[in-house]
Backbone as a ProteinNet text record, in pm:
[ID]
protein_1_A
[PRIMARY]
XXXXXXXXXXXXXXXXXXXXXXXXXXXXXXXXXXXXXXXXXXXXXXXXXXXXXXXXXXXXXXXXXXXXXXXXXXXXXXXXXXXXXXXXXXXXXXXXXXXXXXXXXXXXXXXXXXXXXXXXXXXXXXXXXXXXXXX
[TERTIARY]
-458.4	-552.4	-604.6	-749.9	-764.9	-854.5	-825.6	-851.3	-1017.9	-1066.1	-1195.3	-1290.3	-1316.4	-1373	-1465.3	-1626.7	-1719.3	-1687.8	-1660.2	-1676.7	-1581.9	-1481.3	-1313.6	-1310.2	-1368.2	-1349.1	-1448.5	-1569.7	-1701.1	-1650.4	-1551	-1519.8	-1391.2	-1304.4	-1254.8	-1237.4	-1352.1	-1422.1	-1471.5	-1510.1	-1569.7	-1487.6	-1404.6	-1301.6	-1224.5	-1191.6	-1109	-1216.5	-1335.9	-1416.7	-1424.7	-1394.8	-1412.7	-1554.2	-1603.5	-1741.6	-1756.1	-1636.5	-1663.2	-1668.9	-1622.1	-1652.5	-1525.9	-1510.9	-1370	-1411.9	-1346.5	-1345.5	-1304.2	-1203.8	-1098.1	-1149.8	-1164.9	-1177.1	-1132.8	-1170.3	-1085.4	-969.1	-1009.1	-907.6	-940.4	-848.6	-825.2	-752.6	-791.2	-708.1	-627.4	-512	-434.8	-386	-446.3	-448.2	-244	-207.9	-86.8	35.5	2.9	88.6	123.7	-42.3	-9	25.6	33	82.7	232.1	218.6	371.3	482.1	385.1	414.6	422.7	330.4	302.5	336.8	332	371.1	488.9	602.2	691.6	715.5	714.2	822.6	690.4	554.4	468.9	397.9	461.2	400.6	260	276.3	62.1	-8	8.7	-58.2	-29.7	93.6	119.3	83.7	78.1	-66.5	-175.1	-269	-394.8	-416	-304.2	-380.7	-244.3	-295.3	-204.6	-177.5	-279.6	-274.8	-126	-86.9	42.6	163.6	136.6	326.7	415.6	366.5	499.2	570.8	506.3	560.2	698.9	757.8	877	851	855.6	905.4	756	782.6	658.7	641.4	662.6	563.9	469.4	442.1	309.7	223.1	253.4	136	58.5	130.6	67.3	141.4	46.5	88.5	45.3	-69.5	-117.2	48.5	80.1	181.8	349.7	345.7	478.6	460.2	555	571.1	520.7	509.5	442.6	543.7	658.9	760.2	773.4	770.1	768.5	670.6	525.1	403.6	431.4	451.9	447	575.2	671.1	761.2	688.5	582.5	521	398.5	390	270.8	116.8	120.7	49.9	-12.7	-124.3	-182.9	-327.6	-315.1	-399.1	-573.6	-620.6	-787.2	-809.9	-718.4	-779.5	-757.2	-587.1	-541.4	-583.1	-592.5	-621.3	-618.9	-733.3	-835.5	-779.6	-794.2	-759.6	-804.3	-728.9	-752.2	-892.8	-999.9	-1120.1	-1092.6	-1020	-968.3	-847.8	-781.8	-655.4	-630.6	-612.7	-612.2	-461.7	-522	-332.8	-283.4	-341	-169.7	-129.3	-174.1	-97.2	38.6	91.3	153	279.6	269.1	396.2	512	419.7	420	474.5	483.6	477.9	625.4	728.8	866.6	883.9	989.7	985.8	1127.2	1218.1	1268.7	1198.5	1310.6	1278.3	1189.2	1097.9	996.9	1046.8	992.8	1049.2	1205.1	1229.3	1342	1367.6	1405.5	1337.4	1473.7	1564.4	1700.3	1686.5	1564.2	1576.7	1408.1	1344.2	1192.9	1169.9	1062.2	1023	971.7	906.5	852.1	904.9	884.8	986.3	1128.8	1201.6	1343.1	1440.7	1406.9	1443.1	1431.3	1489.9	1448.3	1460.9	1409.5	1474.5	1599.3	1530.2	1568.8	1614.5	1715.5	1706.2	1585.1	1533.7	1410	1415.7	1249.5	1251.3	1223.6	1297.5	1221.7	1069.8	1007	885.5	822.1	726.2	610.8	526.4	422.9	265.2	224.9	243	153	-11.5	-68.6	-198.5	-220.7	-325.5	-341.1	-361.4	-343.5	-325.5	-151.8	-54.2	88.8	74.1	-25.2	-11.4	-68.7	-165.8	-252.7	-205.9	-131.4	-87.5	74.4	69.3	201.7	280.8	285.7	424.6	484.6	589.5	605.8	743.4	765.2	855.3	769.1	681.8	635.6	717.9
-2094.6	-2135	-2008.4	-1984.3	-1888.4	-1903.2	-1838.3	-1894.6	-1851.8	-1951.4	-1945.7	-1979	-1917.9	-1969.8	-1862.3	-1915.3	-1806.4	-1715	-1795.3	-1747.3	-1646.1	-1713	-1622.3	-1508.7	-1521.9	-1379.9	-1281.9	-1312.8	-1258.2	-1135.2	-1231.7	-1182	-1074.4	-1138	-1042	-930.4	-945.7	-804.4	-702	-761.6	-646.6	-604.1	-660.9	-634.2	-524.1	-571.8	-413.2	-346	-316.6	-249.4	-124.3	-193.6	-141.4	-156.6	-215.4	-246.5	-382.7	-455.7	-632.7	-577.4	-733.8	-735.3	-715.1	-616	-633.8	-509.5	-618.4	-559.9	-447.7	-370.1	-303.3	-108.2	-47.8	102.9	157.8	223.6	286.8	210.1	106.7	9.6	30.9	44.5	70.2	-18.9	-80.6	-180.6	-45.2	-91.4	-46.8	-77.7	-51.5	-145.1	-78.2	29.7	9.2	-65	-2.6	-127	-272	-333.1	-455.2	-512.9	-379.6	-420.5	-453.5	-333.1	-339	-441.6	-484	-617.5	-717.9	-754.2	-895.5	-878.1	-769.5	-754.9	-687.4	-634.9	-553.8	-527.9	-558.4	-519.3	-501.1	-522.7	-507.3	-601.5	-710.9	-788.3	-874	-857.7	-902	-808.9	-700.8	-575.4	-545.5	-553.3	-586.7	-693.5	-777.3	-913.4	-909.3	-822.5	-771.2	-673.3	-552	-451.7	-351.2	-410.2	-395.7	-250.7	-179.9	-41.1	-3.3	-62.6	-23.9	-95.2	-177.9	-229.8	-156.9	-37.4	55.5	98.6	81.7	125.9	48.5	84.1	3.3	-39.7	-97.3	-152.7	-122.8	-144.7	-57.6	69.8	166.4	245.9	195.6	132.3	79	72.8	68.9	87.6	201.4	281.9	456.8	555.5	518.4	554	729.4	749.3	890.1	975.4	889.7	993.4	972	962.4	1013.7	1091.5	1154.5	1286.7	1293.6	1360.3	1338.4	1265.5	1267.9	1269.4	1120	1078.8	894.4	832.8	935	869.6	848	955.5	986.9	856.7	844.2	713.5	584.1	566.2	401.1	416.8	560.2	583	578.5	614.7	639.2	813.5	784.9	947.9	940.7	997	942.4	1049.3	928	1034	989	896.2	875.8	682.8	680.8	559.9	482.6	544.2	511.5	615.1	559.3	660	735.5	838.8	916	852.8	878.9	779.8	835.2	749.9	818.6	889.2	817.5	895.6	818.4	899.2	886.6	907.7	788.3	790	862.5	962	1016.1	902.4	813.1	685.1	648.1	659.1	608.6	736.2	835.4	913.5	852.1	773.5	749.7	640.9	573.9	445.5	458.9	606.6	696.5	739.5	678.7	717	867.4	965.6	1049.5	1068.6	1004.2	1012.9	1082.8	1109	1175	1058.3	1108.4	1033.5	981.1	863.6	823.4	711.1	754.5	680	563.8	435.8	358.3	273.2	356.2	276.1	87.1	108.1	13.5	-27	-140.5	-133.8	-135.1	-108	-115.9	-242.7	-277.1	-355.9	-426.8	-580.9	-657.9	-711.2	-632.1	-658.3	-631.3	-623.1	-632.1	-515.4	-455	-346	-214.6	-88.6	-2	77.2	88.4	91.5	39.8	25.6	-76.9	-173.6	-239.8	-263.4	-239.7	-184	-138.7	-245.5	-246.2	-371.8	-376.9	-492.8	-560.2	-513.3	-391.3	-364.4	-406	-418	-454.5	-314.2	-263.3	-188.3	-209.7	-167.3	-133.2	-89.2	-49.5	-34.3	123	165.6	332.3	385.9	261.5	280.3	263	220	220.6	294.6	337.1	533.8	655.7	651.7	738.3	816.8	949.3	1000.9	957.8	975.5	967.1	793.7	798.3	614.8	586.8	673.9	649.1	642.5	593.5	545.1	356.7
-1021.8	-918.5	-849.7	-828.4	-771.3	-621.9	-529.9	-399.4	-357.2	-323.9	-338.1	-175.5	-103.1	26.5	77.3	16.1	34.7	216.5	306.3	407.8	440.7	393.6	462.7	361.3	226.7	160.1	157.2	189.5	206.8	327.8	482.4	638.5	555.4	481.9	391.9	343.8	271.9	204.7	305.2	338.5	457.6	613	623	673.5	621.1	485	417.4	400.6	410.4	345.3	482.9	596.8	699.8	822.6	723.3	771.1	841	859.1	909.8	1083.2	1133.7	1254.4	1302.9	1412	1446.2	1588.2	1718.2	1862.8	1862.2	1829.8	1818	1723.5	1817.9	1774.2	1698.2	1614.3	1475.7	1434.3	1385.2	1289.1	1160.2	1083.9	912.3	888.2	754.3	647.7	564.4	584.7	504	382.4	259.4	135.3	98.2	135.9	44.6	127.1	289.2	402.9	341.4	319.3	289.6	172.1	31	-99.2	-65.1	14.4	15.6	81.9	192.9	298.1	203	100.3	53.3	-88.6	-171.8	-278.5	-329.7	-225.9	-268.9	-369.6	-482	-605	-666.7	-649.7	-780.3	-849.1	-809	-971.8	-974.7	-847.7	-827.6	-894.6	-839.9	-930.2	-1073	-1126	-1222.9	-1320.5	-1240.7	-1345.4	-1340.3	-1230.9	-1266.9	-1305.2	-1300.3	-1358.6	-1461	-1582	-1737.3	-1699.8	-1708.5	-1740.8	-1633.1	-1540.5	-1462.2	-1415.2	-1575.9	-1571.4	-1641.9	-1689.5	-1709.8	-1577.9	-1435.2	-1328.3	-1267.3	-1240.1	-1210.4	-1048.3	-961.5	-823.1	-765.2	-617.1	-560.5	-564.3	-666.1	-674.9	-729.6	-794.3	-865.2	-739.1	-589.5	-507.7	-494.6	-532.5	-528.6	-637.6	-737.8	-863.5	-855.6	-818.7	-773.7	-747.6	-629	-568.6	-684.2	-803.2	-943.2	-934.6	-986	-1069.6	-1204.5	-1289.7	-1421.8	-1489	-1474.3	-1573.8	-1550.6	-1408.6	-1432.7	-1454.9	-1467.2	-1522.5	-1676.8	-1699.6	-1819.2	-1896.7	-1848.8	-1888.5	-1862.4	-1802.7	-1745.2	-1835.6	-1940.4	-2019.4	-1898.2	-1818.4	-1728	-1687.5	-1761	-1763.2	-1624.8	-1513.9	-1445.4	-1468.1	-1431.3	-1482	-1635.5	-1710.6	-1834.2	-1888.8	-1833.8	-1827.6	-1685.6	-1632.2	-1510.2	-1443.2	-1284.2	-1238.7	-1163.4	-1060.9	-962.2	-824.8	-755	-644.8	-573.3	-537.4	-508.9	-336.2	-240.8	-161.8	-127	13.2	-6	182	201.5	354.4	413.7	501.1	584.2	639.4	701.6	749.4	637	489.2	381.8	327.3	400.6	371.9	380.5	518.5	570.6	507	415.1	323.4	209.4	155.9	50.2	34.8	-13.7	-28.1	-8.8	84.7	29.1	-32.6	-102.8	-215.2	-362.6	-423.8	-559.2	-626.2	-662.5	-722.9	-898.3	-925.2	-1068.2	-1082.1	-975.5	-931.5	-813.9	-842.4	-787.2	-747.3	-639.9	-666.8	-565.6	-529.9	-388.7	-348.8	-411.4	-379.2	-237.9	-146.5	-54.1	-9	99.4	101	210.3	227.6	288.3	289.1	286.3	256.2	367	503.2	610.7	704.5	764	855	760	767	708.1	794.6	984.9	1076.7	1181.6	1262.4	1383	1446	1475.2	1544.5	1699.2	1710.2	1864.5	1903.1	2049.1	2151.9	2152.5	2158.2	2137.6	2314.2	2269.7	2397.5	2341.4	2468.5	2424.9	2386	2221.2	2174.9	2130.6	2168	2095.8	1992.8	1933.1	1801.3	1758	1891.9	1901.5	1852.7	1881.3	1792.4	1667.8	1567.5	1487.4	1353.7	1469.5	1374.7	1459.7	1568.5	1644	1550.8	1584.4	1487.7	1551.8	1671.8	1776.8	1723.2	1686.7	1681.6	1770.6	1890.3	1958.2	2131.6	2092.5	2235.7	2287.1
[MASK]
+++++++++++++++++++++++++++++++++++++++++++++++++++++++++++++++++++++++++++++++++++++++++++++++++++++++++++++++++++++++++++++++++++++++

């Protein structure tokens, strides 16, 4: 079944595109945040896009950021098998395991806290492109 609602995907599209309507000052869609929120392990991406089920877990969200050596095991040559990322947003750094790359002992994603949780302030949306994350 594929989900179909000219209005809500049209507000959608252009929402991630960056270009929709939205009150709120320098807001970014975060396409790997929410792979990772809604797709942890991969396999959405993995049923649309062949060229990267050699990838194991969520790295398949940011295949750019392997090492050659686990590209090269998922047969993943980028720039030929698939493309180079056309850009590459800095809040997506943070999203970006920094574990040894290729190695995938524990997917990301939703699988409960990584950290304690902070008590619930009224943050704005400046906590969430802002570096500091101990406000």
């Amino acid at each position: 079944k594929v989900d179909y609602d000219v209005c809500s995907n049209y507000g959608n599209w252009l929402y991630s595109a960056g270009i929709g309507n939205d009150p709120r000052d320098n807001r970014k869609f975060n396409t790997i945040k929410q792979g990772l929120d809604y797709d942890g392990n991969g396999d959405y991406v993995r049923l649309w896009v062949p060229e990267l089920q050699g990838i194991k877990g969520a790295d398949i969200h940011t295949p750019w950021a392997l090492n050659s050596a686990a590209l090269s095991q998922a047969g993943v040559i980028l720039g030929k098998t698939y493309p180079q990322p056309v850009v590459t947003a800095p809040e997506w750094s943070r999203h970006i395991s920094q574990r040894p790359q290729g190695r995938n002992p524990q997917p990301r994603g939703r699988r409960g806290p990584a950290h304690p949780p902070v008590p619930h302030r009224d943050r704005g949306i400046d906590f969430y492109f802002s570096r500091k994350k101990d406000i």
